[in-house]
C-alpha positions in Angstrom: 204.7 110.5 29.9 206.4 113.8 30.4 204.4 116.0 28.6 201.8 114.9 30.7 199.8 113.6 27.6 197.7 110.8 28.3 196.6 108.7 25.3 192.9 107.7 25.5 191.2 104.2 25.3 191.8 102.7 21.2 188.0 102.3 21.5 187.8 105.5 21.9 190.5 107.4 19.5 189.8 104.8 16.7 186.9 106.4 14.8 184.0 104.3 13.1 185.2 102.6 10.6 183.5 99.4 8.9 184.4 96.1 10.0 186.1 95.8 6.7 189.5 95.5 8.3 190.0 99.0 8.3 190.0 99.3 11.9 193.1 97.0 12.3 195.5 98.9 10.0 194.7 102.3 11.8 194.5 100.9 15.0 198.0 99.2 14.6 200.2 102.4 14.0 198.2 103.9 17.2 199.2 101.5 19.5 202.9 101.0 18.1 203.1 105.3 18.8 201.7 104.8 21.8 204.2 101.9 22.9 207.3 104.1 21.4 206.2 106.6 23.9 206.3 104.5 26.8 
């Protein structure tokens, strides 16, 4: 990236959230951001 920003690991920017399904729907929007900026 440009801005020289560097996204870290989804293990690692998702916080702990219970296995309720949770984690999905705030780990999908991360990694769609992520893929609009590459």
């Amino acid at each position: 990236s440009s801005l020289g920003y560097r996204p870290p690991a989804p293990e690692t920017a998702t916080p702990p959230l219970p296995p309720s399904g949770s984690a999905t729907l705030h780990l999908q929007p991360a990694m769609a951001k992520e893929s609009r900026m590459h």
